[in-house]
C-alpha positions, 0 to 999 in steps of 0.5 A: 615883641618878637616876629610869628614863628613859623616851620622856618624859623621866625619870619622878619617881613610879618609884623611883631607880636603884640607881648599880651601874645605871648604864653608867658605874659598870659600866664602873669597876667592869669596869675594877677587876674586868679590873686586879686579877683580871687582875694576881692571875692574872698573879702566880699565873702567875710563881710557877708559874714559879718553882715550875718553875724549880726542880723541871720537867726541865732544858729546863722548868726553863730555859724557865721561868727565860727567861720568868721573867727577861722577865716580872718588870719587868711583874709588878712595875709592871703591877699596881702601875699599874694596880691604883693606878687601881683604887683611883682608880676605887673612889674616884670610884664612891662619890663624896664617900664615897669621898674622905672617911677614913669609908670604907677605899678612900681610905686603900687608894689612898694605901698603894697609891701606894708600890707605883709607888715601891718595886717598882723603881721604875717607870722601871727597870723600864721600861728593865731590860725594854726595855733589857735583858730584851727583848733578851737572848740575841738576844731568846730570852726575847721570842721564847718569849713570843710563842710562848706567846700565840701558842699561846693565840691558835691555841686561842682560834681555835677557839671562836667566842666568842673568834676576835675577841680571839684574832686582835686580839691576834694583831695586838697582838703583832705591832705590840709586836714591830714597836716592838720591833725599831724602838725598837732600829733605830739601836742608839743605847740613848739613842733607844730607851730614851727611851720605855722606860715607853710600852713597858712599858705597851703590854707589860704590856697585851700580856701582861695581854690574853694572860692574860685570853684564858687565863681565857677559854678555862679557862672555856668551856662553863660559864655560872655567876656567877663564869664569866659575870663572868669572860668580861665582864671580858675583853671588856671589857679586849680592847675598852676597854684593848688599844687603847691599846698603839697610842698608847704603841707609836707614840712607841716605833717612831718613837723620839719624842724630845720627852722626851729632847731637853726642856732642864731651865731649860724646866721 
């Protein structure tokens, strides 16, 4: 679609561009590529988990079962959202055929659309994360956690390729802890829990962005397809999706109130 566009403007005698091409269609296709390889990761993840829940030593297997118990609001809404945008993405990268019941990725969007639904729904789990999970045991599972990313960003702090997303993550986790403990600083859960899904967004983008730097690091030093595909995607998610935690962790910290004092008859 479209003809090469030189100094002179667009040439009509040299052949049109293929759309996979364009900077713009690299850019959905990067966007599915870093949600749905970047959810399959994260799953595989929490079934190791579960796997050593049950078979690791005592002190493993307790370990496991805390991360697991924090984890599990974010590996039911995290793929559900933003795999659901995939969707969306593929739809709008095959344009009218994307849209139209003679290709699948239409049909895909409408079944996926359930998953936001069923899985908990999306707000529960939100507020079981916030509300519940992040705090248990005086946040023992929150503090595990950040000790784990915080051991995948000291690796990551030795290869050269990856010291900017090691460190900008290091700063991600810092403000998500931040919110965390703001959203909570008057201990009235009505003020805290009112922005429970800004929350889980900004987490679940803090967890995803932890498991994309592991992927990098598992593949370093190899220069393949699949490696090269691999690392493109996590750049991508650490320079167009991390950035936004900033937004849904500002209403969080400040304990916004605009949907929580919003009065039914103003609908």
């Amino acid at each position: 679609q479209g003809r090469p566009i030189t100094g002179a403007g667009k040439d009509p005698t040299q052949p049109q561009v293929a759309i996979v091409e364009h900077a713009d269609v690299k850019r959905m296709l990067l966007a599915q590529k870093a949600y749905a390889e970047g959810a399959l990761a994260l799953e595989l993840y929490c079934a190791r988990l579960v796997d050593e829940q049950h078979t690791g030593e005592p002190a493993a297997a307790k370990e496991a079962a805390l991360l697991l118990e924090v984890l599990t609001p974010v590996a039911k809404s995290w793929p559900s959202e933003w795999c659901l945008e995939a969707n969306s993405l593929a739809i709008q990268v095959l344009g009218g055929y994307g849209y139209t019941r003679d290709f699948p990725v239409e049909q895909y969007w409408r079944d996926n659309r359930l998953n936001m639904i069923h899985e908990g729904t999306h707000g529960i789990q939100a507020l079981d994360l916030l509300g519940r999970k992040v705090v248990m045991e005086g946040g023992a599972g929150l503090k595990l956690l950040a000790a784990r990313v915080q051991a995948t960003i000291e690796r990551a702090l030795q290869d050269a390729s990856l010291a900017e997303s090691a460190n900008a993550l290091a700063a991600a986790l810092q403000r998500l802890g931040a919110a965390t403990r703001s959203a909570w600083a008057t201990g009235v859960p009505e003020e805290a829990l009112a922005n429970a899904t800004p929350y889980l967004q900004a987490f679940g983008h803090v967890v995803l962005a932890w498991i994309w730097l592991e992927l990098a690091l598992a593949l370093a030093g190899r220069d393949d397809a699949f490696a090269l595909g691999k690392r493109a995607a996590q750049r991508y998610f650490f320079a167009y999706e991390l950035p936004k935690i900033d937004a849904w962790l500002g209403v969080v910290a400040r304990r916004e109130a605009v949907c929580r004092a919003m009065r039914p008859e103003w609908f």
